[in-house]
C-alpha positions as CSV (number, residue, x, y, z in Angstrom):
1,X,-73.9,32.9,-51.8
2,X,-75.2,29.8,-53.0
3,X,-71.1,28.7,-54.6
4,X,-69.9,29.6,-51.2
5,X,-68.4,26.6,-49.1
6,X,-70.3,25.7,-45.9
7,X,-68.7,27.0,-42.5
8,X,-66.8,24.6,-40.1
9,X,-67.4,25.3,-36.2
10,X,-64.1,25.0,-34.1
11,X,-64.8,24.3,-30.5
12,X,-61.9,25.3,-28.3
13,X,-61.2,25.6,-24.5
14,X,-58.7,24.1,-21.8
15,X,-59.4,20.5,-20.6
16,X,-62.7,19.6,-18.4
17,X,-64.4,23.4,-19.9
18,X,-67.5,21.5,-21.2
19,X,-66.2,21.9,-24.8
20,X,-68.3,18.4,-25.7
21,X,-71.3,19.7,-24.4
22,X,-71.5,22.8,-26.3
23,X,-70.7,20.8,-29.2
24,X,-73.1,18.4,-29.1
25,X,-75.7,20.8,-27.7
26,X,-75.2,22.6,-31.0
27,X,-74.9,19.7,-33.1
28,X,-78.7,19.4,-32.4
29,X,-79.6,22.8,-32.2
30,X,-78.4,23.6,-35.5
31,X,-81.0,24.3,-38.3
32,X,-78.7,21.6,-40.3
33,X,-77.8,19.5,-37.8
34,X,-73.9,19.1,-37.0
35,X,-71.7,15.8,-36.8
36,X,-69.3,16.2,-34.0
37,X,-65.0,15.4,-35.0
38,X,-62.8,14.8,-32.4
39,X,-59.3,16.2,-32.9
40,X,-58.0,14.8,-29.6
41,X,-54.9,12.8,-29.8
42,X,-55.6,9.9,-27.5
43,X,-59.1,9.4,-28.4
44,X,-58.0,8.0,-31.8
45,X,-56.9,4.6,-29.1
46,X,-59.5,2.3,-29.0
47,X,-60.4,1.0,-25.0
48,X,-58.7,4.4,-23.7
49,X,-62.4,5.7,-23.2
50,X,-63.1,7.3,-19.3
51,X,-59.6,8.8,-19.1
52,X,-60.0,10.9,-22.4
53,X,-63.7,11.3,-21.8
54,X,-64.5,9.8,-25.1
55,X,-67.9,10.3,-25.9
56,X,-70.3,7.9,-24.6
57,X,-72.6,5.7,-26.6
58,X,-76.0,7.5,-25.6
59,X,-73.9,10.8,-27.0
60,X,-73.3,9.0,-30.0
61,X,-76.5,7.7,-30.8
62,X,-77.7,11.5,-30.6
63,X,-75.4,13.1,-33.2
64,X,-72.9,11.3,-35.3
65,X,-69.2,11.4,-34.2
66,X,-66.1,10.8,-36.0
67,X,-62.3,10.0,-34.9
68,X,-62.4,8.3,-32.7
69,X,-61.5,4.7,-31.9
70,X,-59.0,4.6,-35.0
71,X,-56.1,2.0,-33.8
72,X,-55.2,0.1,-31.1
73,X,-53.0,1.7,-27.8
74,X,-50.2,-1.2,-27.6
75,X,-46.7,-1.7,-28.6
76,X,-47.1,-3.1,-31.9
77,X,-50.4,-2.1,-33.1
78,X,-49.8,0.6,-36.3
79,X,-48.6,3.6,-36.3
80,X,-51.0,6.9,-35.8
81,X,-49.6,10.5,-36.7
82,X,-51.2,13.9,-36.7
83,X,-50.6,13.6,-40.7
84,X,-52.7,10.0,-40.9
85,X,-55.7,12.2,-38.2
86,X,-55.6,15.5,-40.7
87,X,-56.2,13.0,-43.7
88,X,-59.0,11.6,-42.2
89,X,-60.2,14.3,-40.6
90,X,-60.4,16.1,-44.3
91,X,-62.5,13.4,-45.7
92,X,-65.0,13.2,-42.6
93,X,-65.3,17.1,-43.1
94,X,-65.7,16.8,-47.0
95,X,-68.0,13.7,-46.4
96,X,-70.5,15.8,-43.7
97,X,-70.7,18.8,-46.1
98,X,-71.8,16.2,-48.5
99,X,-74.4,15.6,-46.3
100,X,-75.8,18.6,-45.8
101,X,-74.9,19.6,-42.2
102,X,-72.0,21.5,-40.4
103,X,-69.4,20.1,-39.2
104,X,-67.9,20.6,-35.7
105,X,-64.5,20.2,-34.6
106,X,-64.1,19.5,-31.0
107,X,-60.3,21.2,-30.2
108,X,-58.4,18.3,-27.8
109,X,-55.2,18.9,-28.8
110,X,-53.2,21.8,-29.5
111,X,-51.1,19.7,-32.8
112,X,-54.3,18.3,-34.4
113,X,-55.9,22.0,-34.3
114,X,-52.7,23.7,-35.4
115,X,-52.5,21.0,-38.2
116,X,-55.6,21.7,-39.4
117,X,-55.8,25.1,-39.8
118,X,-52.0,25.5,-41.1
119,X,-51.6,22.3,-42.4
120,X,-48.5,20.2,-41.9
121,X,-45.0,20.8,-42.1
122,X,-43.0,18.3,-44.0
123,X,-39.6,19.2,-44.3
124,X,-37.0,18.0,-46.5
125,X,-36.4,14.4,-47.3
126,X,-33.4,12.5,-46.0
127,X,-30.9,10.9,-47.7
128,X,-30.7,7.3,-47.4
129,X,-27.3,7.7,-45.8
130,X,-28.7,10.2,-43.4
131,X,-31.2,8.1,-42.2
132,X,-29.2,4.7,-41.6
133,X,-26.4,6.7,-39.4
134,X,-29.5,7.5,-37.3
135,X,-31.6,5.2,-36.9
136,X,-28.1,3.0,-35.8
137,X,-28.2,5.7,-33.5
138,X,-29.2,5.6,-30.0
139,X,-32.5,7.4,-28.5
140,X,-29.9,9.1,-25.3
141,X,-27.4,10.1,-28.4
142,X,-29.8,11.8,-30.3
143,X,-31.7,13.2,-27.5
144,X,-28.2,14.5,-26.5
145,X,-27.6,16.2,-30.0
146,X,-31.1,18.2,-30.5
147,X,-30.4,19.3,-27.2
148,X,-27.7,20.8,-28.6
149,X,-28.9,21.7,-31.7
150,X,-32.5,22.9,-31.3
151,X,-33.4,23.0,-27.3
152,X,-36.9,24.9,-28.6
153,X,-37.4,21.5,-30.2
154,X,-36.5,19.8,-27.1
155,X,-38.2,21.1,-24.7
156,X,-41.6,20.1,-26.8
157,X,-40.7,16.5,-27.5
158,X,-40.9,14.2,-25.2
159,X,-38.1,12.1,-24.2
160,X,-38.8,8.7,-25.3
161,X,-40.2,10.0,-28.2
162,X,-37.8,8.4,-30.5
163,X,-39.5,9.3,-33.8
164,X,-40.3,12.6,-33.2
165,X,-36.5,13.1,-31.9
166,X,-34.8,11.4,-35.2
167,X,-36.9,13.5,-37.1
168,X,-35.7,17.1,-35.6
169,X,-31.8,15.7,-35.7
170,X,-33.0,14.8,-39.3
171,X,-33.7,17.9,-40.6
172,X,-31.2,20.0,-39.0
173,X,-28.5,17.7,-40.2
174,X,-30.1,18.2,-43.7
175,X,-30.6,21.8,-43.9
176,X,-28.2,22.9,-41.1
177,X,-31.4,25.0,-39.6
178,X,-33.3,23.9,-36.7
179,X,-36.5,22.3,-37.0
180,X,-38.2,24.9,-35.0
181,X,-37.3,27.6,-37.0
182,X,-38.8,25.6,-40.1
183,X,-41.8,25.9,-38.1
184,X,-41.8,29.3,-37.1
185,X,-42.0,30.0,-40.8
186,X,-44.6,27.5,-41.5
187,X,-46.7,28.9,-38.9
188,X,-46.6,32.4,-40.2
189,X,-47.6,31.4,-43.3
190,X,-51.1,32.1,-44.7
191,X,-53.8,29.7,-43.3
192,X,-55.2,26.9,-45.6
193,X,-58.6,27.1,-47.7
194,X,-59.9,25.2,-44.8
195,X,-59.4,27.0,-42.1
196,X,-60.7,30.1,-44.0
197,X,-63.8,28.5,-43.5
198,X,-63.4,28.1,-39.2
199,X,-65.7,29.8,-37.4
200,X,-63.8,30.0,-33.5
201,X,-65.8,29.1,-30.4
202,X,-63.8,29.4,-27.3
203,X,-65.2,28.5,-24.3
204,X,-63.1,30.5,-21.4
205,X,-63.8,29.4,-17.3
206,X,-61.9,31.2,-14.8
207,X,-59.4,29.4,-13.6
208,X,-60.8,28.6,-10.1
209,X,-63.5,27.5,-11.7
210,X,-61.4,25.5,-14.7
211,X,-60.3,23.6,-11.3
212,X,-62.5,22.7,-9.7
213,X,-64.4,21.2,-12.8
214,X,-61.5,19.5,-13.3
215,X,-61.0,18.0,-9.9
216,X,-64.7,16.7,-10.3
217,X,-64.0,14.8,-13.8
218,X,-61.0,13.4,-12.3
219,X,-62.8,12.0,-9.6
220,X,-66.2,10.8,-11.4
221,X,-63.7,9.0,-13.8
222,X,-62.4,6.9,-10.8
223,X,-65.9,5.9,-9.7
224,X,-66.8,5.3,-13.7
225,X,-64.7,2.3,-13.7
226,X,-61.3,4.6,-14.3
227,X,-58.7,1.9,-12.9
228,X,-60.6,-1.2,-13.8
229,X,-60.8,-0.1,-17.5
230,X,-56.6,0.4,-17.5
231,X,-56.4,-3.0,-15.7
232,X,-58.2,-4.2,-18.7
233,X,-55.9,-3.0,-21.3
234,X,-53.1,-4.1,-19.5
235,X,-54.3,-7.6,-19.4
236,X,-54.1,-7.6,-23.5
237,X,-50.5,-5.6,-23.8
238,X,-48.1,-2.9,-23.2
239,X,-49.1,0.4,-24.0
240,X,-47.3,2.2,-27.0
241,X,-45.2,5.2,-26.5
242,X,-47.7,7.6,-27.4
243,X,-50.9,6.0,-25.5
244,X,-49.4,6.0,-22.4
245,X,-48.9,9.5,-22.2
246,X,-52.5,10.0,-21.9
247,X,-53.1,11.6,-18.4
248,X,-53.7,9.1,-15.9
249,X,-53.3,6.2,-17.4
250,X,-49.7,6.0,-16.4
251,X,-50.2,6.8,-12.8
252,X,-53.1,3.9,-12.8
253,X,-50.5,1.5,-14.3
254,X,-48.2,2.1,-11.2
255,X,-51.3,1.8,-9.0
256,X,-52.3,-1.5,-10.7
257,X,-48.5,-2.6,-10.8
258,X,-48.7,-2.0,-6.8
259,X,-46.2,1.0,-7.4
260,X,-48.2,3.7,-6.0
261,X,-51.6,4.0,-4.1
262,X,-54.8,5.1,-5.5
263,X,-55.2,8.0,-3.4
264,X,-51.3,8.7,-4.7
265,X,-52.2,8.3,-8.4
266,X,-55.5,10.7,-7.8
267,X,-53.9,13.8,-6.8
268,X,-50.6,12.9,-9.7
269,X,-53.8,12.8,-11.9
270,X,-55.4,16.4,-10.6
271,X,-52.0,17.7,-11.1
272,X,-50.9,16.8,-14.0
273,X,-54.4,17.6,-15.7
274,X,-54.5,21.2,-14.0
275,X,-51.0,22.0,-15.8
276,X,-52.3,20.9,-18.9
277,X,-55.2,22.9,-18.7
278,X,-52.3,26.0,-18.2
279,X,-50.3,24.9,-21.0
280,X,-53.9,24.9,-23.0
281,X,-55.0,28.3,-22.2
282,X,-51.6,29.8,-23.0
283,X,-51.2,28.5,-26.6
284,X,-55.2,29.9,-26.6
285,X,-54.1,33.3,-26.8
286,X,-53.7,33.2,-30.0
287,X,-57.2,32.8,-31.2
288,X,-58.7,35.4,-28.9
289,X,-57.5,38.3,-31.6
290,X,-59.0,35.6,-34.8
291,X,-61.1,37.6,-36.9
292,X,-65.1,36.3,-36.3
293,X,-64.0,34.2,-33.2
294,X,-66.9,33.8,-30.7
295,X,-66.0,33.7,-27.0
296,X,-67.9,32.9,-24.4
297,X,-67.2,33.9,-20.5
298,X,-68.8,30.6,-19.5
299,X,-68.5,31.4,-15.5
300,X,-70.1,28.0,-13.8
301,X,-73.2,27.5,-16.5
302,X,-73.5,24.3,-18.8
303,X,-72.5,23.7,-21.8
304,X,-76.4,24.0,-23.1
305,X,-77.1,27.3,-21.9
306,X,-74.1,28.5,-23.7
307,X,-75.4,26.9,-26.7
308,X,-78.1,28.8,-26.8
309,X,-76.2,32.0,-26.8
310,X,-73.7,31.0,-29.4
311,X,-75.9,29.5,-31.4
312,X,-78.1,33.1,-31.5
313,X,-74.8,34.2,-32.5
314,X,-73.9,31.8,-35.6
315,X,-77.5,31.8,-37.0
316,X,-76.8,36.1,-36.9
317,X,-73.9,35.7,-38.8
318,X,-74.2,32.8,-41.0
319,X,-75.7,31.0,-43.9
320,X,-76.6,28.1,-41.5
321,X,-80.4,27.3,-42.8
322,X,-81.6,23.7,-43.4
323,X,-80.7,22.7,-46.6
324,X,-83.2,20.7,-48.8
């Protein structure tokens, strides 16, 4: 099939299930070679390293990596949506092809995926007069109104997530239909060229196990240098509205405000990053049933022995030979 376009591996699995390490395990296993691509929302900040578990520079020497350390995390700094990390996440795949070797996306967050394989949805454009009555607006008010309006679309959007919020009041006042059912009917639509070429690895730990792993990152992060790295960054500014929502790094703020204890902020940390891991694994569902999808019961082994089985897999059923 030499017109045929070469495969993209998606790496998928909760938070803390080893997902990097089967990537870049494969990355050098692979008769090509692979170049690893994060699609992990707060790894596009630049300084927000332990607490996403950004890929270290040793890691990075090995295989080549890409988006990550895109803008900076503080009020002011520009702007960074899921459209501006699909763009660039396009070119990077293009650009690797080009080279020669497969591409691997590393699944962070459950948006950048979806974006990826579906594309986005843009919705219709405001008028002018539209968009001046709300943005006059206040955040409470329109909070208040998609409440109203759309509570699907509320309940995903965080609160002080003024953008995101405008937006949803936006398009219902333009179309008079709520923004998630414009995106119930975006999602059932066919998938995009590009995700036609997605090859699904999941990576699935029971949950005990999922736990415990993740109890263990959270606290080899703290001894990493967690706390001293967020005391850093809040020596040169205020985090933006989107950075700080990375898990933990607003219960170290407290701690280095002298809110909350260490200890305190620990087990907030745990918590919060063991509910995550259950919000992952539900919208994961829905990849178990994709046609060609490879899923692993990972039990307690590392991320290279499972390499070595997927990659006996991949090598079955794909064109993935070196390439001249």
């Amino acid at each position: 099939m030499p017109d045929a376009k070469p495969p993209i591996l998606l790496v998928l699995g909760v938070t803390a299930s080893g997902k990097s390490e089967l990537a870049l395990s494969l990355a050098e296993a692979l008769p090509r070679g692979g170049e690893l691509l994060a699609a992990d929302s707060m790894q596009v900040y630049r300084g927000l390293d332990i607490g996403t578990a950004k890929p270290s520079s040793e890691e990075r020497r090995r295989v080549p990596h890409h988006l990550l350390d895109l803008v900076e995390p503080f009020e002011g700094a520009d702007a960074f949506s899921v459209a501006d990390w699909r763009a660039r996440a396009v070119e990077a795949i293009d650009a690797c092809c080009g080279r020669g070797r497969v591409p691997i996306v590393v699944g962070g967050t459950n948006l950048y995926v979806q974006a990826l394989l579906k594309g986005l949805f843009e919705g219709p454009e405001p008028t002018a007069e539209v968009r001046r009555e709300l943005e006059a607006t206040s955040t409470e008010s329109l909070r208040a109104e998609l409440e109203r309006v759309d509570p699907t679309s509320a309940s995903r959007i965080h609160r002080a997530d003024r953008r995101r919020i405008l937006r949803a009041v936006e398009v219902y006042r333009q179309t008079g239909v709520p923004m998630s059912q414009w995106q119930r009917e975006w999602e059932s639509q066919a998938e995009s060229d590009l995700a036609s070429r997605c090859v699904v690895i999941g990576l699935d730990r029971p949950r005990e196990v999922a736990s415990r792993r993740i109890n263990r990152r959270v606290g080899a992060m703290i001894e990493t240098g967690w706390l001293e790295e967020v005391r850093g960054l809040l020596a040169r500014g205020v985090f933006n509205r989107q950075a700080i929502e990375a898990v933990g790094y607003r219960e170290l703020a407290a701690v280095v405000a002298g809110r909350r204890s260490l200890p305190e902020a620990i087990e907030e940390i745990k918590i919060r990053t063991r509910r995550y891991a259950r919000q992952q694994r539900t919208w994961l569902k829905r990849f178990r049933a994709r046609p060609g999808s490879i899923w692993i019961e990972a039990g307690e082994r590392p991320g290279s022995e499972i390499a070595e089985e997927v990659l006996r897999v991949l090598l079955t059923r794909l064109d993935l030979r070196r390439t001249a």
